[in-house]
Each structure stands twice: as structure tokens, then as C-alpha cells.
MIDOFI-308605 format. One record per residue (C-alpha): residue in one letter; chain; x, y, z. Coordinates in Angstrom, 1 decimal, decimal comma, padded with zeros to 4 digits. Example, Ala and Ser with C-alpha at 12.3 -4.5 7.8 and 13.67 -1.06 7.14 Angstrom:
<recs>
REC code unit     px     py     pz
REC    A    A  012,3 -004,5  007,8
REC    S    A  013,7 -001,1  007,1
</recs>
This chain:
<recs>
REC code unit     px     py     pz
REC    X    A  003,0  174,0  290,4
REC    X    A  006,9  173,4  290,6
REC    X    A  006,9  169,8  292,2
REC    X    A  004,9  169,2  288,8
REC    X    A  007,7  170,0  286,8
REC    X    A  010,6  168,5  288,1
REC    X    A  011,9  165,8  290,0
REC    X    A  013,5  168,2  292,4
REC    X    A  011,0  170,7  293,9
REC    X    A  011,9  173,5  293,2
REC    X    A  011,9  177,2  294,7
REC    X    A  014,1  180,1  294,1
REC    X    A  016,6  181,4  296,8
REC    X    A  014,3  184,8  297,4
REC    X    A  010,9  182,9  297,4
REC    X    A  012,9  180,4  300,4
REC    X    A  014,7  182,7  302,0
REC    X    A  010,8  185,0  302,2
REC    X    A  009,2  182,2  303,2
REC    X    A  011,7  181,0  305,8
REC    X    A  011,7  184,4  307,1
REC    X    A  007,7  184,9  306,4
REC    X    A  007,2  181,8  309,0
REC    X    A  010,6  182,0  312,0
REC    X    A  015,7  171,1  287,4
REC    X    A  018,5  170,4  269,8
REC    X    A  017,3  170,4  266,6
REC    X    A  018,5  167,3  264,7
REC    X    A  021,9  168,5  265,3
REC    X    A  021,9  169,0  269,0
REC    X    A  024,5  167,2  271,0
REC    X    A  023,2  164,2  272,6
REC    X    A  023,7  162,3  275,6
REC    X    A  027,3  160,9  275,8
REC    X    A  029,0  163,4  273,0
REC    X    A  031,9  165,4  273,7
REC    X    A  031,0  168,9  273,8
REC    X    A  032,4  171,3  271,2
REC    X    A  035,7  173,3  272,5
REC    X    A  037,9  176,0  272,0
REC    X    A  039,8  176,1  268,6
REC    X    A  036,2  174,9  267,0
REC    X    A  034,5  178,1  266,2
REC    X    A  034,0  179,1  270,1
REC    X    A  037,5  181,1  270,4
REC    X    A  035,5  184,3  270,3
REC    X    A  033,5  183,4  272,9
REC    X    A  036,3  182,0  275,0
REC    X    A  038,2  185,0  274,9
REC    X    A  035,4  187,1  276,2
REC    X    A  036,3  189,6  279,1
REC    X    A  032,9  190,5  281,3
REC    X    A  033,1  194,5  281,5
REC    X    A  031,7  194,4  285,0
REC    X    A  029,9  196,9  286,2
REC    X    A  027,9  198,1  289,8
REC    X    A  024,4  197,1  290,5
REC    X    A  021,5  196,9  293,1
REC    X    A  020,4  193,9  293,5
REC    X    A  017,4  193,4  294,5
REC    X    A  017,4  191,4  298,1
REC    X    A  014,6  189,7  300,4
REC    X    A  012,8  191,8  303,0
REC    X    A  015,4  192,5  306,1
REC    X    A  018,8  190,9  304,0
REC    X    A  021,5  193,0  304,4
REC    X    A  023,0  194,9  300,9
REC    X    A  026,0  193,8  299,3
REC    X    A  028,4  195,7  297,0
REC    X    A  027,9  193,7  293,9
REC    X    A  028,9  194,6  289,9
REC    X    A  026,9  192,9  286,7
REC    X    A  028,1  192,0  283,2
REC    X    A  026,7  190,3  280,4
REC    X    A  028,3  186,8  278,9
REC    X    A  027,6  185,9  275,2
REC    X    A  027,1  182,8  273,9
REC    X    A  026,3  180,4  270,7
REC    X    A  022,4  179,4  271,0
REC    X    A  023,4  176,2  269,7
REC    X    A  026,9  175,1  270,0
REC    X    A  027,0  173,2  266,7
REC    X    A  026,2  176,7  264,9
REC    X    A  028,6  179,2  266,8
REC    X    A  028,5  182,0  263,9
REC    X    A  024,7  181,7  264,4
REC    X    A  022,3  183,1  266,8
REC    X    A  023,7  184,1  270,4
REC    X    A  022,2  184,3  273,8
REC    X    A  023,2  186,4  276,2
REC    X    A  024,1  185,3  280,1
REC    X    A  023,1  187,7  282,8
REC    X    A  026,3  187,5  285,6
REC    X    A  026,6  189,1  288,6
REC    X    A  029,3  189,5  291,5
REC    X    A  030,4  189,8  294,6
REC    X    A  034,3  190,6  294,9
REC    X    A  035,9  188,3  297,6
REC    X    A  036,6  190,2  301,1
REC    X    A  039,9  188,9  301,2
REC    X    A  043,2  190,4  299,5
REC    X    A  044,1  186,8  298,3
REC    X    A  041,4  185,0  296,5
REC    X    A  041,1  181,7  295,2
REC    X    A  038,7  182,7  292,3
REC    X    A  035,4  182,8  291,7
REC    X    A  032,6  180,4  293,4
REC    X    A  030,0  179,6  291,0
REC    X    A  026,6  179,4  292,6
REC    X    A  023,2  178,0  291,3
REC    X    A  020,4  177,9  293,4
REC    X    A  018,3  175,4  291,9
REC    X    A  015,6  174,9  289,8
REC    X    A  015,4  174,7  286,6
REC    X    A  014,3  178,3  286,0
REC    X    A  015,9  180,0  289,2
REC    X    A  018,0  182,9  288,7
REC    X    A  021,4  182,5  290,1
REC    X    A  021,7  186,2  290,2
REC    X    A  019,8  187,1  293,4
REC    X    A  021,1  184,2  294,8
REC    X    A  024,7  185,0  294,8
REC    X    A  023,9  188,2  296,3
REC    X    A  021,5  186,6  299,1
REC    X    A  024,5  183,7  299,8
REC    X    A  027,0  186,7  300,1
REC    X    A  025,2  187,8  302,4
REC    X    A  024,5  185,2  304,0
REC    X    A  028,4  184,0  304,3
REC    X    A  029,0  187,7  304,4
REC    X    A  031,7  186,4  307,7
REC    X    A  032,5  183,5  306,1
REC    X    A  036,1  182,4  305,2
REC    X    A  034,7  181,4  301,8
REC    X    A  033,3  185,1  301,1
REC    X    A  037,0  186,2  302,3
REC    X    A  038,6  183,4  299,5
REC    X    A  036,2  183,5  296,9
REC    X    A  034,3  186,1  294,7
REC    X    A  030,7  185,1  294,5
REC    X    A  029,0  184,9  291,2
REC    X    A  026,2  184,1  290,4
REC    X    A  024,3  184,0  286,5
REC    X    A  020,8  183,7  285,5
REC    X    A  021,1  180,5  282,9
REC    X    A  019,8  180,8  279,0
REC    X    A  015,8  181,1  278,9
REC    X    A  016,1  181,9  282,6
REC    X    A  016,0  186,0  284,4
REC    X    A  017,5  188,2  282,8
REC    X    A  019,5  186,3  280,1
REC    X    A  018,0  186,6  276,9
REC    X    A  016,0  185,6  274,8
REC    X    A  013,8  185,3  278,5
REC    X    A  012,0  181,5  278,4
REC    X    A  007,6  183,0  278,2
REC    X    A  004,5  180,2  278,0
REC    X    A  002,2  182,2  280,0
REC    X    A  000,3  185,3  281,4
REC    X    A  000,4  186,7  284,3
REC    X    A -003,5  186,6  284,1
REC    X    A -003,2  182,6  282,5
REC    X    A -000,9  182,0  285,8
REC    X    A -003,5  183,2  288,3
REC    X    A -006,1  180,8  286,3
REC    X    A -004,4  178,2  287,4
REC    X    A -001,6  177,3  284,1
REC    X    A -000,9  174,1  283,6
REC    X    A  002,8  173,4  283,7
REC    X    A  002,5  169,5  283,5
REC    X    A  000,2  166,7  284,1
REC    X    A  000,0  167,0  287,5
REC    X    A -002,1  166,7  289,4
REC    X    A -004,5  164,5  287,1
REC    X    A -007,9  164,1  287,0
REC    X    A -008,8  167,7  287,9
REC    X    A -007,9  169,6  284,3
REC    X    A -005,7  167,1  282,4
REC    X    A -004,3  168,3  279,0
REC    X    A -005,5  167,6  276,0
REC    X    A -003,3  167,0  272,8
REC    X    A -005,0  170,1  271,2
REC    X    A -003,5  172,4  274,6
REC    X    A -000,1  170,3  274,3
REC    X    A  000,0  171,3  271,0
REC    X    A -000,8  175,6  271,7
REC    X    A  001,8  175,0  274,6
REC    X    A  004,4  174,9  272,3
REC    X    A  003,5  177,0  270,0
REC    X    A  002,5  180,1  272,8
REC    X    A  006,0  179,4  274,2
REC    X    A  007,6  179,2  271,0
REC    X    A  005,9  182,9  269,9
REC    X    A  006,5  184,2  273,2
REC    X    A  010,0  182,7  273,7
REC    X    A  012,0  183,8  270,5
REC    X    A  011,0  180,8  268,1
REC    X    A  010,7  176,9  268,6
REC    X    A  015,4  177,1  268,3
REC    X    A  015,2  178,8  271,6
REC    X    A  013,0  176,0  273,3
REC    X    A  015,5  173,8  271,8
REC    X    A  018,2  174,8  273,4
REC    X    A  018,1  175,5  276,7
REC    X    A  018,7  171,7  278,8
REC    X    A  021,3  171,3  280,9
REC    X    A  023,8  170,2  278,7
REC    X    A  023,6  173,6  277,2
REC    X    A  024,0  175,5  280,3
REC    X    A  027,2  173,5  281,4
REC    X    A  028,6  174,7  277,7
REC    X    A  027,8  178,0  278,9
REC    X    A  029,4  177,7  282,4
REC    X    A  032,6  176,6  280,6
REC    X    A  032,8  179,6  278,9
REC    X    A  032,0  181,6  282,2
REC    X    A  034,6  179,9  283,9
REC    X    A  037,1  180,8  280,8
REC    X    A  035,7  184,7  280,8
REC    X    A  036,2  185,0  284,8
REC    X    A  039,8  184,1  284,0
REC    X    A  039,5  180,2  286,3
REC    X    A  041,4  177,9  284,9
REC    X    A  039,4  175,6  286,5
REC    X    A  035,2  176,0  288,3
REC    X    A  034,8  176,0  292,2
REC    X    A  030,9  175,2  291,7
REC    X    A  028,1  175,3  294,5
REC    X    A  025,1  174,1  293,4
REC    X    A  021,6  173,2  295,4
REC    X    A  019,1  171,0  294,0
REC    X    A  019,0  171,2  290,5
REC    X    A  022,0  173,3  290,6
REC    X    A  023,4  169,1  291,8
REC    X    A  022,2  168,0  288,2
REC    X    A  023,9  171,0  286,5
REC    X    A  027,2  170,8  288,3
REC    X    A  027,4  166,5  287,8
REC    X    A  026,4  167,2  284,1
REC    X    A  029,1  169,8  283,9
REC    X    A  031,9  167,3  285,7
REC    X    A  031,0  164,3  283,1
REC    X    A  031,7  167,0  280,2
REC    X    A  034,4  168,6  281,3
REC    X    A  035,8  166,8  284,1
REC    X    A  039,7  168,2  284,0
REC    X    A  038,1  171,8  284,5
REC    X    A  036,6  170,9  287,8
REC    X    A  038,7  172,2  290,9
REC    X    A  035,8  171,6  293,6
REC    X    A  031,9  170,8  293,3
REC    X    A  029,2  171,5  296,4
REC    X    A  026,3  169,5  295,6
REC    X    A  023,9  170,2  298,0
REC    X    A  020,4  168,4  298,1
REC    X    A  021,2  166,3  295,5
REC    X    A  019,1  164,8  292,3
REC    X    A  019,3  161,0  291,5
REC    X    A  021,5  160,9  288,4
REC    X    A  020,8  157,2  288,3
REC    X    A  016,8  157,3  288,1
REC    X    A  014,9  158,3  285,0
REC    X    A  012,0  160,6  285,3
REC    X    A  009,2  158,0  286,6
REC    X    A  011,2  156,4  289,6
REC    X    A  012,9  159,6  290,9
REC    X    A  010,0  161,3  291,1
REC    X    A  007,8  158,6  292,7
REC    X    A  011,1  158,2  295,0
REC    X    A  010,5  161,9  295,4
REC    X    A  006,4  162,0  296,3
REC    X    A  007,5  158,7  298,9
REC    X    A  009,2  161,9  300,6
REC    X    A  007,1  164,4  300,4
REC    X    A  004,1  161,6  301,9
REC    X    A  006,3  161,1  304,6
REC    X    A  007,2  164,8  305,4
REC    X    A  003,5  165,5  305,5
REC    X    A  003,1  162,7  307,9
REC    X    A  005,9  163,9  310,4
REC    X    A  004,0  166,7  309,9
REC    X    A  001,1  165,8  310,9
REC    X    A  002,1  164,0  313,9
REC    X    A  004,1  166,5  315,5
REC    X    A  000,7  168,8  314,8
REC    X    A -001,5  166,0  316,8
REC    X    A  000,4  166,7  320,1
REC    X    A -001,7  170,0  320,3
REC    X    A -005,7  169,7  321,0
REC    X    A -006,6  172,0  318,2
REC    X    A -005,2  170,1  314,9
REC    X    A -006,4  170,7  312,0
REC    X    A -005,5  167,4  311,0
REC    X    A -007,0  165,4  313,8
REC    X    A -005,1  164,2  317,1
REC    X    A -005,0  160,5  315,2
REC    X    A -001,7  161,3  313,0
REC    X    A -002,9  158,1  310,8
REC    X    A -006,2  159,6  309,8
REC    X    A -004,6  162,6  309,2
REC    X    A -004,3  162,7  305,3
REC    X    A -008,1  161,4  304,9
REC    X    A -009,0  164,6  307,1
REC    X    A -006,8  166,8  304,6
REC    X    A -008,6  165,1  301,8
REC    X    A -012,0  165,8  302,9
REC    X    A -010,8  169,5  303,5
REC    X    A -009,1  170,0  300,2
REC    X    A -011,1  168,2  297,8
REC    X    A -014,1  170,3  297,7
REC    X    A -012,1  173,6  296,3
REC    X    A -011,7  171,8  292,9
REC    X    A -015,6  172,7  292,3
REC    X    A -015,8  175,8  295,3
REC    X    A -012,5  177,6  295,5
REC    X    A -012,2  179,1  299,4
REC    X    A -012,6  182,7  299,4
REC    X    A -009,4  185,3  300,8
REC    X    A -009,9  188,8  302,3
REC    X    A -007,9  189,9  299,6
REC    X    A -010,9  189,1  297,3
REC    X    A -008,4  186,3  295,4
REC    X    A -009,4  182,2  296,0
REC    X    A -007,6  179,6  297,1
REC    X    A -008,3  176,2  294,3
REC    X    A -007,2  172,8  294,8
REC    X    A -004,1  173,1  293,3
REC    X    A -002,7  176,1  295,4
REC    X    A -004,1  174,6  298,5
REC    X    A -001,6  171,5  297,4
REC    X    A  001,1  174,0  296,7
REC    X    A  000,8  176,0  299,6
REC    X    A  001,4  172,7  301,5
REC    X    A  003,8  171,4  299,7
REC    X    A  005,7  174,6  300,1
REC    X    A  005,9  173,5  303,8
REC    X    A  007,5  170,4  302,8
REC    X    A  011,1  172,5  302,4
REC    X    A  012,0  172,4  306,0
REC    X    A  009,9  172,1  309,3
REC    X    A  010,2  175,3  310,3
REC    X    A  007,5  176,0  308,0
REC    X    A  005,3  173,2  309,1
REC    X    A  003,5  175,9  311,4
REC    X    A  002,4  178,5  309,1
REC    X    A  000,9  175,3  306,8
REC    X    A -001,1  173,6  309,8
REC    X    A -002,0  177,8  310,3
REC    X    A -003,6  177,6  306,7
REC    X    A -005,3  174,3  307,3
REC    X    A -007,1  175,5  310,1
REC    X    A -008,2  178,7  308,2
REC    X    A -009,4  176,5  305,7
REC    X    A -011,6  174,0  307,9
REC    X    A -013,1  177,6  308,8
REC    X    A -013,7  178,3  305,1
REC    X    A -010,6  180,8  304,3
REC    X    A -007,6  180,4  301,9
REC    X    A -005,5  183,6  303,1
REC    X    A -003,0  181,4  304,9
REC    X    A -002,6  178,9  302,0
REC    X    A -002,7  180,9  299,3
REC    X    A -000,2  183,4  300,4
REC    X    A  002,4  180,1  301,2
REC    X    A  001,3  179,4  297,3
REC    X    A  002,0  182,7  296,3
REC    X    A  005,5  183,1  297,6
REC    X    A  006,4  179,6  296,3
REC    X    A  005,6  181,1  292,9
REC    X    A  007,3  184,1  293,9
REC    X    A  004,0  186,1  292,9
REC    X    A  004,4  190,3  293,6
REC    X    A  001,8  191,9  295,1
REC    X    A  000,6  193,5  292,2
REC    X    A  000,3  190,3  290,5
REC    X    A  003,4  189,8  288,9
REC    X    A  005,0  186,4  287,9
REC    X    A  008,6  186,2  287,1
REC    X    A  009,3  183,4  284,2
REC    X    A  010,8  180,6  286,7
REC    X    A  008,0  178,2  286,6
REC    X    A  007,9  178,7  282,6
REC    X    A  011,5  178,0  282,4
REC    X    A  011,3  175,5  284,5
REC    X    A  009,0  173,6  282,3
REC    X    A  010,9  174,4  279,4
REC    X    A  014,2  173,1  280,7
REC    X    A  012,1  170,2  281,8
REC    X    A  011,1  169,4  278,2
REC    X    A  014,5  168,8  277,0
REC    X    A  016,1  167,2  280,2
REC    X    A  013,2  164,8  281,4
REC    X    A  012,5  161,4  279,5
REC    X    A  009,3  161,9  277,2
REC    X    A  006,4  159,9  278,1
REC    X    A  003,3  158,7  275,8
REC    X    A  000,0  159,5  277,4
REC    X    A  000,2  155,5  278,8
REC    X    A  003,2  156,3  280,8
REC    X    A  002,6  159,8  282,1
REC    X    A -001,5  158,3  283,3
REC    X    A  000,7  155,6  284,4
REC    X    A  002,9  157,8  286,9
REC    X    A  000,5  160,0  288,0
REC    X    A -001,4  157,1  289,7
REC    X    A  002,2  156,2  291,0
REC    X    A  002,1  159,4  292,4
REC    X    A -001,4  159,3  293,7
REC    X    A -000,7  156,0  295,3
REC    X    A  002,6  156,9  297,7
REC    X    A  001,6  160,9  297,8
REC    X    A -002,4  160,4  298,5
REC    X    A -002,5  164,0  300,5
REC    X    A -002,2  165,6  297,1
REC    X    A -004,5  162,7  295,3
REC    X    A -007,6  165,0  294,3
REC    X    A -010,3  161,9  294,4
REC    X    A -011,1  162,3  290,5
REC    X    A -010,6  159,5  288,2
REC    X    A -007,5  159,3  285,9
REC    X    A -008,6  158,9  282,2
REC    X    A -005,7  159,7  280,1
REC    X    A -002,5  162,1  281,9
REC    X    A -000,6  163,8  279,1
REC    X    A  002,8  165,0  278,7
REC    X    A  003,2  168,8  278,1
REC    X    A  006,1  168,3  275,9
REC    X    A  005,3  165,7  273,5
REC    X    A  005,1  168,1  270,4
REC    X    A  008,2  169,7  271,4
REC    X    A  010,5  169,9  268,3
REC    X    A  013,4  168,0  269,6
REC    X    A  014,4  165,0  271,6
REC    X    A  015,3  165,1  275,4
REC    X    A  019,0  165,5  275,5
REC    X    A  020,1  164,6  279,1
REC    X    A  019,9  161,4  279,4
REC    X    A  019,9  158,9  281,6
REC    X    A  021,7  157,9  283,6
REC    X    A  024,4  161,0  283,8
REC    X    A  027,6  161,6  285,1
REC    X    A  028,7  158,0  285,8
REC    X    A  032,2  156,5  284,6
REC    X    A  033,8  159,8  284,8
REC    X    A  037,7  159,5  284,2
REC    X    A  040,1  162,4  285,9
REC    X    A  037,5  164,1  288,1
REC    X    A  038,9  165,2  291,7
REC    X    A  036,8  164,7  294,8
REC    X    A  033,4  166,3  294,9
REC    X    A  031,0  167,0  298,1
REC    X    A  027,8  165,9  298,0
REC    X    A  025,9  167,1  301,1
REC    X    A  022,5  165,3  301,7
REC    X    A  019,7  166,0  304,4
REC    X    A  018,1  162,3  305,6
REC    X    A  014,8  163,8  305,8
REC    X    A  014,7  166,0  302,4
REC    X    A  011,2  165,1  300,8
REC    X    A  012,5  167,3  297,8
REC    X    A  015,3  165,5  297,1
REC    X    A  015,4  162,2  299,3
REC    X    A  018,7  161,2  300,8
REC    X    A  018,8  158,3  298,9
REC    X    A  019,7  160,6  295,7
REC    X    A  022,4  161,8  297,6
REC    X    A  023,9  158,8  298,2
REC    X    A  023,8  157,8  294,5
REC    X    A  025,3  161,2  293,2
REC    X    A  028,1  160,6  295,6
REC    X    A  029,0  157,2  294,6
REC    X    A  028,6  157,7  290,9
REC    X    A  031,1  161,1  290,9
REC    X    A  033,1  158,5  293,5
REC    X    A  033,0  161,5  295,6
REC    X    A  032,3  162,2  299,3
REC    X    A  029,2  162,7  301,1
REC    X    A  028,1  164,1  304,4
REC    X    A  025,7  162,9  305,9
REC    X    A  023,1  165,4  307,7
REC    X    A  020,7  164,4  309,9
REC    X    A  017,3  166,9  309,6
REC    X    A  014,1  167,7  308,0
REC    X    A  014,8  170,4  305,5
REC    X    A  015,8  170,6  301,8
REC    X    A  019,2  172,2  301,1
REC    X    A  021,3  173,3  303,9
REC    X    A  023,6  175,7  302,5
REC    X    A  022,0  178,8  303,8
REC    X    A  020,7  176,9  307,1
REC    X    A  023,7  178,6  309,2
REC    X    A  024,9  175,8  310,4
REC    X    A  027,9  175,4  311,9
REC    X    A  029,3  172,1  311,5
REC    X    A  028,4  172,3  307,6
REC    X    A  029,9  175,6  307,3
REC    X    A  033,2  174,0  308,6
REC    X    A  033,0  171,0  306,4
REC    X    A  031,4  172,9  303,1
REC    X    A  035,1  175,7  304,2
REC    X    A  037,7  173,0  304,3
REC    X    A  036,5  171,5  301,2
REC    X    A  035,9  174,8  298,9
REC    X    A  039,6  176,2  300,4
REC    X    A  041,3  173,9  300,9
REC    X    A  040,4  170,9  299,1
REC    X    A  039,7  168,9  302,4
REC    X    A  037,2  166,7  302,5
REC    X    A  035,1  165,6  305,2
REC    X    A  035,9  162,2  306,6
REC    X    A  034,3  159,2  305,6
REC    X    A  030,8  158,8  307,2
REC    X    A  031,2  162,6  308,5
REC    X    A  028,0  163,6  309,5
REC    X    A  026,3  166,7  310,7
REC    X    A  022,7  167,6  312,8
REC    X    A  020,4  170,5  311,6
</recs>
């Protein structure tokens, strides 16, 4: 499931925007932490001096979203920066020309992740903005990053047949079908096969991608990035700012990831928040007679338990002829935990499932995985993983049993009863190191003011993330008071204004600014 893979849950912009609408995060010579990255004048001129032969396309866009006249290109890149005459990649870009007669430049966007394709979202945040003075002052672009979309190679672990069974995509949660070292072991070499070869896997981390939106910046002809950037898309802008700081013009970082917590504490900080979300759900859901959960808001996660448990041995049926299993009943919760206006269509699935049916569940699981009809599953979850692998801190089986009962202990609604004998690590026969690092983007020298936007009741990415991102970039924050992660496509006025001012021009909100959902 995605929450399992990173420490920002994750969910692309056409599987939130659906399911808004559906209910009202190298080899030996790989650059490390803390190097400088390679530069123009090094072997990367070529690639510098690209220019993107753009050209029109159809995006595709979320049931009822408006079209927008948007134009694709293709960006090449080294695979691995230390090799530039070896093997390339290829970005997948797309935009959406500014409204305006006098633009700015472009506005990079990325929606989040890791995995998400940044494609689609520039088109659905065009649209979105379409009145907007920033779609008037900026062109919107968008790009799918390396192993993610339509970039090749294309990041591939699984079936689509492997995903419906349930494919593991990390340790969680434990004590239903951990990994063994024998399936750690097949992970990497399936991906690997599937992927392009064991150099692909090792280079696609964040650290890459920022390389690769340097050269983006360069081919769209900015002499410096106006960035927007939502949950992971936080980490990869930061990351991007401590590499290249006197490229940076303006950063959005909206729902922002911890740069100051390695993987076990940010993503027990991050459980804390989805615990309490579930519990605001439940008491708001307790008002009304016919709960699900009970009308005694503190008994309500025992209640869920009893109702959820059972599926990991008797999966509940759908008219469909599908089955909802423990883990999508989690997921299809979790997905709820995004932003209270979905809180309805989860205590709708609860219900169905006290009656014995999974249709409500499973279809919330089904968009958060951004499943088709027929069956289909885009890579995001895979590339998520992936990503994961070089970007997260590896753990030995001691630590990852270790933070799954963590996890167990402040999250117990997604606790499956089952005793924890050993957790594993997916990635611990990957063929390189981790090469984020932690902590990131701290001490930066000759960065201008960022905006970090932050949510105070974001289970995905709790405020207090936000709050660290700011201060470490020594940047601004605003403050917004709400249950939801994200808020750059909430249509909110008083961010709009503030997120405006900022992205044209360069006017910050004021200290302790704050805004309500």
C-alpha cells in the first residue's frame, strides 16, 4: 500500500482529484549525500544545451476536468551523472503555455510521491488555476521523473495480476505476510529484469531527479526554477535548493516532509497522524445513531479491529465478484485520511462491511492505487518503492520488526492482531547504498526565501514537518488551519493570494500568516 512505502502518503493528482470528486517520496560511484553535483563544462554541455521540440498532446484528465491546450517533449539525460557518455534516460515533459503575454517563465510542478507523474498533474493544476494570475504569469510544466510515467526506462516490480494478490511493496503491515529474505532477494531481481537492469534501480533517488530538473530548468531556457512541489514533491524541491541553491528563484512546498527525521521517527511521527485523523473521524461519525464505529468515539478503533481483522483469513466479497482483504480494507481507510471530505464515503464502507460487503472499501482502495477498470495498474506504487530504496535509511530485520511495532503501537486501527516475528526490509539486497541522506537541505548558503505551506491537521505529512522544513531552508511558513493533506488544489482563497504574491512577486506572507480550510 503507499503509506507502506513512504514517509509521506502518497497519492497521485488524478487518483485525489477522482476521489475528491468520487466522494463531494549509485553504484560505487554514485554521488553521495553532501557532494556537489556534477555541472556544466563536465561532460553535461550536451545535455545542457538541449532545446525540448515541444509538441501538442491530449492529456488525459479526471472525470468532469475541464481540457487544456497542452504541448509534450521529451528531455534526455545521463542515467548516472558520473558517466554522462553512458546510458541516458529519457524525461517525459509536458506544458501548458502561460495565458498571459508577459510571462515570468515556467512553474515546475510535482505532485508528490515518489512515483507520481507530474505530467497529468500540470494539466489538472492548469486547470485548476485555469483564472489564476499564476496560469496568466507562468507556463505550467509538469514531467514524469526517471523510472516514473512515461520516462524511460519505466520503473516495473510487478503484475498487474501480482498487484491484485495483494504485492508487497514493504514490510507493512507485519505479521500478516512478512517477507522473507528469499522474496527480498526475487524483488530485486524481478524489478531489475523488468526495469532495464539492476543500473536503472540504482539511479533513480531524489538526488538524481534534482540533477535532472537542473537540466529542465536549463532546456526551458530559466535561468533560475520557480518550483511547486506537494508532498514528496517538498523533499525533491529542498533536495534541489541544498544542490543548487543560486538556481532557485521561488520554491512552494506544500505539505511538507521532515528533512530533519530519518525514516523510523518520521514515519512513526507520520502514523501518530493518521491515529489521530481516524479518531476525529470517528468522533465526528458518533454524533449520528447509525455509526459503524460505535457512538463511544473511544471504543471506536477496537470496533474497527473486530471488523477488519477477520478478512486476513475471509476476504469480504464485492458485487463485482473481486474481495476486499485486510490490507485494502486499511488502504481504503487510509485513503480517507487525505482530507475529511472523504471521511463519509469511508464510514459508507465501514458500514457495508459490518453487513459483510467490501464494494465501498475496495473501490476507495482501488482509486488510491489508481487501478482501471479493466484491471490495470500504472507503475506509481513500483516506483515508489524503488525510489524508496535509494532515498530511505536501510534497516536490518531488528530495526524494521522494531518500527513496525512502533507503528502498531501509535497507529493500532491498522494493527492486524498477528504477532510480529521478524519485519524485513524490501531493499536490503538492493545493489547500492541509500543516497539521500539524512538530515537534508540544512546549512544552505545563498538560498532566497522559500514557502512552506503546512496544514495543522495533515495525518500525511504532520504540521510539525512543516515547521522543520521551514526553519531549516530559513524560509517562511503559512500556517493553515484544517484537516486535509496538501492544499494547493483546495481552491482556497486566502492560499491562492498568499501562494500568488509569493510565485509573482516574490512576496512573502507575513510572519505567523495563517489561513483556514
Amino acid at each position: 500500500m503507499p503509506y507502506r512505502t513512504t514517509p509521506a502518503v502518497v497519492m497521485g493528482a488524478a487518483a485525489l482529484t477522482l476521489l475528491l470528486s468520487v466522494c463531494a517520496g549509485g553504484r560505487a560511484d554514485t554521488l553521495q549525500a553532501g557532494q556537489q553535483p556534477a555541472s556544466p563544462g563536465t561532460g553535461l554541455d550536451r545535455f545542457y544545451g538541449q532545446k525540448l521540440a515541444f509538441k501538442p498532446c491530449d492529456p488525459q484528465m479526471p472525470p468532469g476536468a475541464p481540457a487544456v491546450k497542452a504541448e509534450c517533449a521529451r528531455l534526455k539525460v545521463p542515467l548516472d551523472y558520473q558517466n554522462p557518455e553512458g546510458r541516458q534516460a529519457e524525461i517525459a515533459v509536458l506544458r501548458v503555455a502561460a495565458r498571459g503575454k508577459d510571462p515570468i517563465g515556467s512553474l515546475l510542478l510535482n505532485p508528490g510521491g515518489p512515483g507520481f507523474p507530474g505530467t497529468e498533474h500540470a494539466a489538472i493544476t492548469a486547470a485548476g488555476w485555469a483564472t489564476s494570475p499564476i496560469t496568466e504569469r507562468f507556463h505550467m510544466v509538469g514531467f514524469d521523473p526517471r523510472g516514473v510515467g512515461a520516462s524511460k526506462p519505466a520503473l516495473d516490480c510487478y503484475t498487474d495480476a501480482e498487484r491484485e494478490r495483494d504485492a508487497k511493496f514493504a514490510s507493512f503491515p507485519a505479521g500478516v505476510d512478512d517477507w522473507t529474505e528469499q522474496e527480498t532477494r526475487r524483488l530485486l531481481q524481478q524489478c531489475a529484469e523488468r526495469s532495464g537492469g539492476k543500473q536503472v534501480l540504482a539511479h533513480v533517488g531524489t538526488r538524481d531527479v534534482a540533477r535532472d530538473m537542473d537540466v529542465l530548468r536549463q532546456a526551458l531556457g530559466d535561468e533560475k526554477l520557480s518550483f511547486a512541489g506537494a508532498s514528496y514533491g517538498t523533499r525533491l524541491g529542498a533536495v534541489y535548493a541544498e544542490m543548487f541553491p543560486k538556481k532557485v528563484r521561488a520554491l512552494v512546498l506544500d505539505g511538507a516532509m521532515d528533512p530533519l527525521k530519518g525514516s523510523h521517527e518520521r514515519r512513526v511521527q507520520q502514523y501518530t497522524g493518521m491515529q489521530r485523523s481516524f479518531e476525529r473521524m470517528a468522533a465526528s461519525c458518533a454524533t449520528k445513531p447509525d455509526c459503524p464505529l460505535g457512538t463511544d468515539p473511544d471504543r471506536a478503533t477496537k470496533v474497527f479491529q473486530k471488523l477488519v481483522r477477520p478478512l486476513i483469513d475471509r476476504p469480504a466479497p464485492t458485487s463485482d465478484g473481486l474481495r476486499l482483504t485486510f490490507v485494502q480494507a486499511i488502504e481504503g481507510v487510509t485513503a480517507a485520511m487525505y482530507g475529511e471530505v472523504i471521511w463519509p464515503a469511508a464510514i459508507a464502507g465501514i458500514a457495508e462491511l459490518k453487513a459483510g460487503k467490501g464494494d465501498t472499501l475496495r473501490k476507495l482502495r482501488d482509486i488510491y492505487h489508481e487501478r482501471t477498470a479493466d484491471g490495470v495498474y500504472p507503475n506509481s506504487l513500483e516506483a515508489t518503492m524503488t525510489i524508496n530504496c535509494l532515498d530511505e535509511e536501510r534497516h536490518t530485520p531488528k530495526q524494521e520488526t522494531a518500527m513496525n511495532r512502533a507503528i502498531f503501537n501509535v497507529a493500532p486501527f491498522t494493527d492486524p492482531g498477528r504477532p510480529i516475528k521478524q519485519a524485513r526490509d524490501g531493499c536490503e539486497h538492493w545493489p547500492v547504498k541509500p543516497t539521500l541522506g539524512y538530515p537534508y537541505a540544512t546549512g544552505i548558503q545563498g538560498l532566497p526565501d522559500t514557502l512552506t505551506v503546512s496544514v495543522t491537521g495533515d495525518a500525511m505529512t504532520p504540521h510539525e514537518g512543516g515547521i522543520n522544513l521551514a526553519n531549516a531552508l530559513g524560509g517562511s511558513l503559512l500556517t493553515v488551519e484544517g484537516e486535509q493533506h496538501g492544499t494547493l488544489q483546495a481552491g482556497n482563497a486566502c492560499i491562492n493570494e498568499a501562494v500568488a504574491a509569493y510565485l509573482i512577486d516574490l512576496k512573502s506572507p507575513a510572519v505567523g500568516a495563517r489561513c483556514k480550510l
